[in-house]
C-alpha positions, 0 to 999 in steps of 0.5 A: 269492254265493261267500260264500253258497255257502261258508257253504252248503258248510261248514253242509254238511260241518258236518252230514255230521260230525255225523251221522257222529259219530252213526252211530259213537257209536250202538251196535248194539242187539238186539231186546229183549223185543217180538216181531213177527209178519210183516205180509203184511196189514194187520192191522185189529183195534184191540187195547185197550190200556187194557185190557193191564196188563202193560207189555211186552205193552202195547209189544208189541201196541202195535208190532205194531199199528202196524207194518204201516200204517207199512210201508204208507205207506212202501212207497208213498212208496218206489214214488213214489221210485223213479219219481223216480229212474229219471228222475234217471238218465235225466235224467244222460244227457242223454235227455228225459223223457216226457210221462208222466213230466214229467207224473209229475214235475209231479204229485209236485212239486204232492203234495210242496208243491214249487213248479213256477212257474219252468220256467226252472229245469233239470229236474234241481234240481226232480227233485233237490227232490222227491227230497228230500222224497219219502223214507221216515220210519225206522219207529223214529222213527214208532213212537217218536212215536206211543207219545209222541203217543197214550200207547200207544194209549190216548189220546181222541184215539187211540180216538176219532179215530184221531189217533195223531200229534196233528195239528190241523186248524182247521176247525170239526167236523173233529175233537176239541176238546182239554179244556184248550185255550187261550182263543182257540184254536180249533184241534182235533185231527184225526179220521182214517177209519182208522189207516192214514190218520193215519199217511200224514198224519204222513208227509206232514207231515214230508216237507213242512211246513217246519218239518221242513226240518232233518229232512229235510236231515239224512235226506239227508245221511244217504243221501248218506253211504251210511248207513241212516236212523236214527230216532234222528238225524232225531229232531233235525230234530223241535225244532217238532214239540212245544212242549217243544222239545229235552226231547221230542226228547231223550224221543223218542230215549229212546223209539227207544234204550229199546225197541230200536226201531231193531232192531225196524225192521231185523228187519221190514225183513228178514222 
């Protein structure tokens, strides 16, 4: 066991160097180009991309599209957060939680796919678990997937299905057949009501899918550092998300650095 929780520890650290070598090397952008109205509402009218031919108007109105239904569903996994770490607190100080609480506790572990069975386990690590998967996605790197996923809006799968992320579903009906899926596969990927709805689902599946454990290892180690989540450095926890592997975290990252759009992110936050 010492020897297990020294290769945990040094993986640790390992990490922490690694994102702090990042956050000295990345540059301080300034917003280029884009710019963005506040987003007191969510705004509903789908721009036709297609129909846009000058690039950076397309980039534009493509992120000012997106942007409000991105702050949305962060802020309400922000509110979810906060819940948890008022109990965290609570829990430091030797208090019991309420029933309200506990029962708060229990229903976000079930949301965030974190298991409950052993209740012999002390309050803090289940609160410390969900923590780790109820945190925000930087807006940068959601934005930056939805232009790669959906081709700036312009996609079948973006016009038809409101899927600007690629999700698959695999029940028959449940979305749109891809034209050149494989023989054998009977995978298709998901139609969403809305908008709003396909960016809380890909939220969700990054806070939970454990494909993106190392997304989310790296989101908290980032906190832990006192450093603000960076799109393009939880972009490295995204190897799973597409078969192209490193090459499409390296365009993704490309994306984020190229359209400023970690600046982008702070000027909304700060309006």
């Amino acid at each position: 066991m010492d020897k297990i929780g020294r290769q945990l520890r040094n993986r640790h650290s390992n990490m922490q160097m690694i994102l702090l070598v990042w956050l000295i090397l990345l540059p301080a952008t300034t917003l280029a180009g884009a710019t963005l109205a506040k987003h007191s509402e969510l705004d509903t009218a789908r721009p036709d991309f297609a129909a846009i031919r000058d690039v950076q108007t397309k980039k534009s109105a493509f992120f000012d599209y997106l942007m409000p239904f991105v702050l949305d569903a962060n802020a309400a996994i922000e509110a979810e957060r906060a819940r948890l770490l008022q109990m965290e607190a609570i829990n430091a100080t030797g208090r019991a939680l309420s029933s309200a609480q506990q029962a708060d506790l229990l229903r976000l572990a079930k949301r965030y796919r974190v298991p409950t069975a052993q209740h012999n386990r002390p309050t803090d690590k289940l609160i410390a678990q969900v923590l780790q998967r109820v945190d925000v996605v930087p807006a940068s790197l959601v934005l930056a997937q939805a232009a790669n996923e959906s081709g700036w809006g312009t996609s079948r799968f973006a016009r038809q299905a409101n899927n600007y992320f690629g999700m698959w579903c695999y029940q028959a009906g449940c979305g749109l057949k891809p034209r050149q899926r494989d023989a054998g596969r009977s995978h298709e990927v998901k139609r969403f009501e809305h908008t709003r709805d396909s960016v809380v689902a890909y939220l969700h599946n990054l806070n939970t899918n454990r494909a993106y454990q190392r997304l989310r290892d790296l989101r908290q180690t980032t906190r832990e550092l006192g450093a603000p989540l960076r799109g393009v450095l939880l972009a490295e926890g995204l190897l799973s998300y597409s078969s192209r592997g490193a090459d499409y975290i390296k365009d993704i990252q490309a994306m984020i650095i190229t359209n400023d759009l970690e600046q982008l992110s702070f000027e909304v936050a700060s309006q």
